[in-house]
C-alpha positions, 0 to 999 in steps of 0.5 A: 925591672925583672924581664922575667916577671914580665914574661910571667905576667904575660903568661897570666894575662894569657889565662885571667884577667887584669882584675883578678890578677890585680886581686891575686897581687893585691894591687890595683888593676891600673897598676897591672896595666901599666907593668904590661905596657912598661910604662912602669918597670915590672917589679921582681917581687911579684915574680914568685906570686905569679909563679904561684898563681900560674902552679895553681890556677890551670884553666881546666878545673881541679876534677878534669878528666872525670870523663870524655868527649868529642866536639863536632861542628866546634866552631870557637869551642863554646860547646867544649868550654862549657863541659870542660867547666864540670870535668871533661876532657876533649879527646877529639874535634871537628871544624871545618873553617880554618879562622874558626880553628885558628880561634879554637887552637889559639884558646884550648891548643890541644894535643890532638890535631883539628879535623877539618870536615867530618863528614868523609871521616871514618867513624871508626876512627873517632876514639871511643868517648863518654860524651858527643858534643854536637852544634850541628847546622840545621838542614833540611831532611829528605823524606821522598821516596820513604813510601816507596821503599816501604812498597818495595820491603827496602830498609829505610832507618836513619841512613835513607832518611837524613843521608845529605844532611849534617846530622846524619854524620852526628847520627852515624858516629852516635851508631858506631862508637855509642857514647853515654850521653850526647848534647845536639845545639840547634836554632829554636826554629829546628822544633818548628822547620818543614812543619815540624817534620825535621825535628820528627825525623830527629828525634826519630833516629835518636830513640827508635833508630839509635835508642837513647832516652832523648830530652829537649828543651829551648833555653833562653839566654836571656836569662845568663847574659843581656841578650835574647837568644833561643836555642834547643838543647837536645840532650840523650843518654844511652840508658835511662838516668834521673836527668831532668830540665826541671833541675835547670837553675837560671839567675834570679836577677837577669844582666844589663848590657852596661855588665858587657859594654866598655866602660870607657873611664879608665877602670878597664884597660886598654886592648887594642884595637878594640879600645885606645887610650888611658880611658880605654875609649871605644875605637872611633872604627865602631862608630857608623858613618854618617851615610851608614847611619842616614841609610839605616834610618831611612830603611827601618822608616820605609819598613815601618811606614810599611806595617813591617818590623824590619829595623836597627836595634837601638840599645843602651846599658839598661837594656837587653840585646837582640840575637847577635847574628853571624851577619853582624859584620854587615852594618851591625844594625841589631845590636846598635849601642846609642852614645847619645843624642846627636851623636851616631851610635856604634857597633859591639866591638868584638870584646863586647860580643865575646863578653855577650856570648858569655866568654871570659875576658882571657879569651884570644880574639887573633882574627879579623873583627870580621871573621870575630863577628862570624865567629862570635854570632855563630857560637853559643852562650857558654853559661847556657851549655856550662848548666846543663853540663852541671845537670848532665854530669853526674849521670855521666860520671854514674853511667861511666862508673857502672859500665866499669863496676861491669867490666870489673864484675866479668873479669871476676866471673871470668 
């Protein structure tokens, strides 16, 4: 047994998942399953194939570093994996809960420090950046007092009317260090919260107050993973550039939910907690109670009784999900996975949920499964973000190579 090899596989299984390790060493992956329990000695003459796939297989692509940005209200870095996908390199991040940092560090590690909140930060501070990435909370925005100041001839642009909101901080930073390209993340219910004047307000500040040639979209996805969820996507570039939503490219045929759920016959190996055994059975712990179930039964009865459509989400591999919420850790009631009749049905494990936000399987879940659902239901569906990233970057990369042709031109003429 090479203990050397085994580090070195578990340095892999930090980056790729059992199967593609398996694929890379041609072997099965039940095989690489047993090395990493040492049930079976981990051979020595796998160790220059595992030195080969870590040399040339790096989490960031081949094209990193086409350009910059800074991730803002990051969370667990959804936002930041789907740009890294086409090239970019974070440069600067902010998040202000400590379990989702821990997350965050865990999976990206970054050689810049995670700035807790942002909004005392200087912006001036912020290094300069191509692109900002924002999945700000949505608040609600102050108008009072707009009319008055107009009566007294008083200034009013962005800094009165969305000062004490979360937005105001993404405005101010867009203000200072006027990056290319910006993508905002939102609940689709910013198009329509305080009769639509928040999202009036927004778009406001964006083209008239900030100047950029802003455009919006609520996506679906649905349409990238077996789970209904809205979002806008609001994009901006600080000139005019040829992007358009029109060139979104959605999976022609949409995923089921069997694609995320835990096989439970032994093709995919165990993780603990979230599954045990030889089968990689579900844990028992996902299951609801029977009090929990018989209560959730009689509460989504009473509504229905009601003309209401409160109730649990019952689902099963054929299906589609609902919205997985943050609120998940609760009792689990919108996302219920059915294990057949007579039998109490259970909750995602987290694995599950990361797999349903579209987040691979090397991605580190180090947290409580609470704090993991609260994570995982606050995030974004990363293969939403990566397509728009692949429609964003080449106007990118074409406004960052004619800002340089221009410096490059002034130097000449200097």
């Amino acid at each position: 047994m090479s203990c050397e090899a085994l580090e070195k596989l578990k340095e892999a299984r930090a980056r790729f998942s059992q199967k593609d390790i398996a694929e890379r060493l041609d072997v099965n992956p039940k095989t690489v399953g047993r090395w990493e329990r040492g049930s079976v000695p981990c051979p020595t003459v796998i160790l220059p194939a595992l030195k080969e796939i870590l040399k040339n297989n790096q989490q960031v692509p081949d094209n990193a570093d086409r350009f910059t940005f800074i991730d803002l209200f990051a969370g667990i870095g959804g936002i930041r994996a789907g740009f890294q996908s086409t090239g970019g390199k974070c440069i600067f991040t902010s998040e202000w809960n400590s379990y989702s940092q821990k997350t965050y560090i865990e999976n990206f590690g970054d050689e810049h420090p995670i700035v807790g909140d942002i909004c005392p930060y200087p912006a001036e501070e912020i290094p300069d950046h191509d692109v900002l990435l924002a999945g700000f909370p949505c608040q609600p925005f102050s108008i009072a007092g707009v009319s008055k100041k107009n009566a007294l001839g008083r200034p009013h642009g962005f800094e009165c009317v969305t000062q004490g909101t979360l937005f105001f901080d993404v405005a101010r930073i867009i203000a200072t260090k006027r990056p290319k390209a910006f993508l905002l993340e939102n609940v689709k219910n910013l198009v329509s919260h305080d009769k639509g004047n928040t999202f009036k307000i927004i778009l406001q500040t964006l083209k008239e107050e900030l100047g950029y040639d802003v455009h919006y979209k609520v996506i679906d996805g649905k349409s990238f993973v077996p789970q209904h969820r809205e979002r806008i996507i609001i994009v901006g570039f600080r000139e005019k550039t040829g992007f358009s939503f029109d060139n979104l490219q959605l999976p022609k045929e949409q995923t089921l939910l069997s694609s995320i759920l835990h096989p439970e016959n032994g093709t995919e190996q165990e993780e603990a907690p979230f599954t045990t055994g030889d089968k990689a059975k579900v844990h028992s712990k996902y299951v609801l109670s029977d009090k929990l179930w018989a209560y959730l039964q009689m509460y989504a009865a009473k509504h229905k009784a009601a003309g209401n459509g409160f109730g649990f989400g019952l689902v099963d591999g054929t299906m589609t999900a609902r919205t997985l919420s943050a609120r998940y850790y609760k009792d689990g009631s919108e996302i219920l996975i059915d294990r057949g009749k007579g039998k109490n049905p259970r909750r995602l494990t987290p694995r599950e949920c990361a797999r349903l936000m579209g987040f691979p399987d090397t991605f580190k879940i180090e947290v409580s499964d609470c704090q993991a659902y609260r994570q995982f239901g606050n995030s974004v569906i990363v293969p939403v973000i990566r397509e728009v990233a692949r429609l964003m970057t080449p106007h990118i990369i074409e406004l960052k190579q004619q800002e340089e042709a221009g410096i490059s031109q002034q130097w000449l003429l200097a």
